[in-house]
C-alpha positions in Angstrom: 52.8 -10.5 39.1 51.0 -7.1 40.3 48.9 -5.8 37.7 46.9 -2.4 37.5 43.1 -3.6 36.9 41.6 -2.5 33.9 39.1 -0.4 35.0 42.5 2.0 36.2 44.2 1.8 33.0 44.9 5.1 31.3 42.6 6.2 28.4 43.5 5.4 24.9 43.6 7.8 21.9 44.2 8.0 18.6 46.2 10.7 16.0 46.1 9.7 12.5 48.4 12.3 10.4 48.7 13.2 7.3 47.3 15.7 4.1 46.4 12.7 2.1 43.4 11.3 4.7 42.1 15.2 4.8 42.0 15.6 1.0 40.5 12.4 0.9 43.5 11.0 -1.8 43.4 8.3 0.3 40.8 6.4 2.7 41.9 6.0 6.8 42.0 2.5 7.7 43.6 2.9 10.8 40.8 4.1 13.0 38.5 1.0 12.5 41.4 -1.3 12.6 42.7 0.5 15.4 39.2 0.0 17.0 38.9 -3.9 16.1 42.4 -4.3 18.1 41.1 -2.5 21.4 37.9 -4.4 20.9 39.5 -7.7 20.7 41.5 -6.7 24.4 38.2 -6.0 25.9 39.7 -1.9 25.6 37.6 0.9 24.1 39.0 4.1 22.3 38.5 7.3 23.8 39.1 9.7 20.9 40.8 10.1 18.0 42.1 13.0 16.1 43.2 14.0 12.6 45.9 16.4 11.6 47.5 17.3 8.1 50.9 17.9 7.6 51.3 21.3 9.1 54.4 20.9 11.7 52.9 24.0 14.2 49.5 21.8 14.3 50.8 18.3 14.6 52.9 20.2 17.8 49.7 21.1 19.5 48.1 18.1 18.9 51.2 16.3 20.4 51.6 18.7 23.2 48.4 17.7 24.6 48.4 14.0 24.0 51.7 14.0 26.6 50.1 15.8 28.8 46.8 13.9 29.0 48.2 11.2 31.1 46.5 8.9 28.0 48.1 5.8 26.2 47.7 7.4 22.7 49.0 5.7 19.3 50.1 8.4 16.3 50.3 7.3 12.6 52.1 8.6 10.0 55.2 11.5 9.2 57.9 9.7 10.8 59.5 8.9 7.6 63.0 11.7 6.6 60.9 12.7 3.0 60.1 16.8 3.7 56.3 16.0 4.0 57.3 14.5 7.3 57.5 16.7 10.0 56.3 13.9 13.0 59.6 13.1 15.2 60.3 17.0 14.8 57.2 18.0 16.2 57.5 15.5 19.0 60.4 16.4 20.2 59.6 20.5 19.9 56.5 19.4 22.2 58.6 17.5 24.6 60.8 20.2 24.9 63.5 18.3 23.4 66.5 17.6 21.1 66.5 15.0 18.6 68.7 12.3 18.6 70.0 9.3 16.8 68.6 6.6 19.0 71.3 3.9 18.7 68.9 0.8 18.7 67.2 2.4 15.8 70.5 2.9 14.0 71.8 -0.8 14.1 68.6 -1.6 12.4 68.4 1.0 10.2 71.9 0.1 9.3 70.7 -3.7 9.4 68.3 -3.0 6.5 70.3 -1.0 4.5 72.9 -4.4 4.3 69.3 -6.2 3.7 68.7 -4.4 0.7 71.9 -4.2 -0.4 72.4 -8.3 -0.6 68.8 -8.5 -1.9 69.8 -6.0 -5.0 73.3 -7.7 -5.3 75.2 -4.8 -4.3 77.8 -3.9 -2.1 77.0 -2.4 1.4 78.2 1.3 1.5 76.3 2.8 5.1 78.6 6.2 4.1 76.7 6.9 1.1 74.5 9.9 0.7 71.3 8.3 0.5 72.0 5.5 3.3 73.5 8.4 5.5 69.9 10.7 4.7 67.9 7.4 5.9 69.5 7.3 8.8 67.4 10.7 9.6 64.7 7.8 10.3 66.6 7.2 13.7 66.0 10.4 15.0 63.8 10.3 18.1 63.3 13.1 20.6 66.0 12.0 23.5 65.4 9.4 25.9 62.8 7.5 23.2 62.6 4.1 23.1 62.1 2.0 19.9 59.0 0.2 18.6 60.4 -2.7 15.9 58.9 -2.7 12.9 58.5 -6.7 11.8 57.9 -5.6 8.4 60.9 -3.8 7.2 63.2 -3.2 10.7 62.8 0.9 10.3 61.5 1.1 13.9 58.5 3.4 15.7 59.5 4.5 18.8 57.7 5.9 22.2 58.3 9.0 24.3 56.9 9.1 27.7 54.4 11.4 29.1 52.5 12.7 31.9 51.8 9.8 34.6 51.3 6.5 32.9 50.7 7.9 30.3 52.6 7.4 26.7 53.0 8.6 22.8 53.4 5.6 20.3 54.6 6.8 17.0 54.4 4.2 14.0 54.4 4.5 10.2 51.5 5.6 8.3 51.5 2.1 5.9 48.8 -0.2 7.6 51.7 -3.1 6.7 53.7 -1.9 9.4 51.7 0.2 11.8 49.1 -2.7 12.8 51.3 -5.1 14.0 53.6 -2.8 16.1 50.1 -1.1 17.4 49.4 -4.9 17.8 52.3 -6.0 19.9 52.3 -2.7 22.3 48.5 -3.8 23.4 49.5 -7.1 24.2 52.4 -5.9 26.2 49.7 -3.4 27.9 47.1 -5.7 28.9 49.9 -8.0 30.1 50.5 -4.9 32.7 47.1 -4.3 33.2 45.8 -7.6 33.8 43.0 -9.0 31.1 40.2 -7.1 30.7 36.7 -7.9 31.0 34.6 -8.8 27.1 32.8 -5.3 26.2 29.4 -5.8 24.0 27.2 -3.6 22.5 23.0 -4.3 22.8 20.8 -2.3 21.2 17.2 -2.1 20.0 15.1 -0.4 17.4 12.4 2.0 19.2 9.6 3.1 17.0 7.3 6.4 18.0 10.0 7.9 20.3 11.7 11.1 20.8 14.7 11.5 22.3 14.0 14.2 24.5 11.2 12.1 26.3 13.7 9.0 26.4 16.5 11.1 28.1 15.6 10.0 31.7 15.0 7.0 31.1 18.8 6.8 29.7 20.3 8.6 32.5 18.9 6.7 34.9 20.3 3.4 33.7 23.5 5.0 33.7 23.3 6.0 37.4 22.5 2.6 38.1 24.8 0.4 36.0 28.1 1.6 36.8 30.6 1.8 33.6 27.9 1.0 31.4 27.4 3.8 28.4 23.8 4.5 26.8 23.6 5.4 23.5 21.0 7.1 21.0 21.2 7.0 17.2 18.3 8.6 15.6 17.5 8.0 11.8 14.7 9.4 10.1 15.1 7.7 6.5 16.3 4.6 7.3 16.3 2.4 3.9 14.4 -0.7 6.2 13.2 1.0 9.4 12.5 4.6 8.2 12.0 6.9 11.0 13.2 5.4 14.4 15.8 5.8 17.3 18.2 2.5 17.7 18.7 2.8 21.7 21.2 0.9 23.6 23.7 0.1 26.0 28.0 -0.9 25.8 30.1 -2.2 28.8 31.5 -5.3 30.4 29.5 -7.8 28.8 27.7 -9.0 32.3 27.0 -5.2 33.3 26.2 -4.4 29.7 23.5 -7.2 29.7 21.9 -6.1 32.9 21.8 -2.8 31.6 20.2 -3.7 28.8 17.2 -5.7 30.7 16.4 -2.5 32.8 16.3 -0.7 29.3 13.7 -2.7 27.9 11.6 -2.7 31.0 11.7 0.7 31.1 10.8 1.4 27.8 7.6 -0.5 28.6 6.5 2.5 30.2 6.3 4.8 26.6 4.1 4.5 24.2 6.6 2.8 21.9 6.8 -0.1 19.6 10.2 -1.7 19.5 12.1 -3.4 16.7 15.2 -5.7 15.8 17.2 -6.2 18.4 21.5 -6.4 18.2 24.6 -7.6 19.9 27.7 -6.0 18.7 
């Protein structure tokens, strides 16, 4: 099977939507567990954004994840309530109509018969409210479906630029995880597996950041995909005032990276700490 290597796979991004994560009613989970998922692929994310429920913002937002040639996952407002403006504003930034995908009908139409044999009722698809959920079905034309394990009400996916894609799922964890879960598995069956990425790190003591910048640059000049990081703290409850320094990357180039940065530090005047694999 040809497969793209990893190291030519598109970006990944996140857009997490909704007024209740802004107000702070109630706490995202989706970015760290969005995070853990990559991690466990040997993938990184390489941003994420937020947007409340304001249908001219969530377009922007959209118009530029298609056209970022990015794989990018979007939670939340694909639901037919008024607060959910998500498939609408997909399709306005595609340029296109909405339409009743008919995959996502037959199981739309699938759980309605669900529910109605779980409540002990009859099955009536041409009632008001069954016809108003069927709204849930409406995907900007030529959208594929993403099926939903938990409740059948599918996701779905719009192309856009190059290889890249939009991957709309619902805002409930229960559902959006596995169906974010299942299109990474189908990715990195594409894409070939990808390498284990770790984190090293270690606690510098009588350092500024400024002085350390060469010293991080070069390392990234000569460790190719490797990252170098600097967090400084200055109240630290167990290490008060220090930098934590490190490096993230394919786990062999990551490690190598991380030998150079400790030799190198040996040229400050530092005193160096704890050190941690992530």
């Amino acid at each position: 099977m040809n497969t793209t290597p990893i190291s030519k796979a598109p970006d990944i991004g996140l857009i997490i939507i909704g007024d209740e994560i802004l107000s702070g009613k109630r706490a995202d989970k989706h970015l760290p567990k969005f995070i853990e998922l990559l991690s466990e692929r040997g993938l990184q994310l390489a941003w994420a954004e937020y947007v409340g429920d304001a249908p001219e913002r969530i377009t922007e937002v959209l118009r530029r994840a298609f056209a970022s040639g990015d794989v990018v996952f979007s939670c939340g407002g694909i639901g037919a309530t008024p607060d959910d403006h998500t498939r609408q504003c997909a399709a306005k930034a595609l340029g296109l109509d909405l339409a009743l995908q008919p995959q996502a009908k037959e199981l739309i139409l699938e759980r309605m018969r669900d529910v109605a044999q779980e409540q002990g009722l009859p099955y009536e698809p041409h009632r008001e409210d069954n016809l108003h959920r069927l709204n849930m079905g409406m995907f900007p034309q030529g959208a594929s479906i993403i099926r939903n394990p938990y409740n059948k009400i599918p996701g779905f996916t719009c192309k856009g630029q190059g290889l890249g894609r939009v991957h709309f799922v619902p805002g409930f964890p229960v559902m959006a995880w596995p169906m974010m879960q299942e299109q990474l598995d189908a990715y990195c069956q594409t894409w070939g597996v990808a390498p284990k990425r770790i984190e090293m790190s270690v606690i510098v003591f009588g350092a500024m950041e400024a002085t350390l910048t060469p010293l991080m640059e070069a390392i990234e000049r000569d460790h190719a995909g490797v990252k170098v990081f600097s967090l400084p703290s200055v109240d630290h409850p167990q290490w008060g005032k220090h930098i934590e320094l490190g490096v993230k990357g394919a786990e062999s180039s990551a490690q190598l990276a991380f030998l150079a940065l400790k030799e190198g530090l040996k040229g400050f005047h530092t005193e160096l700490g704890p050190e941690m694999v992530r």
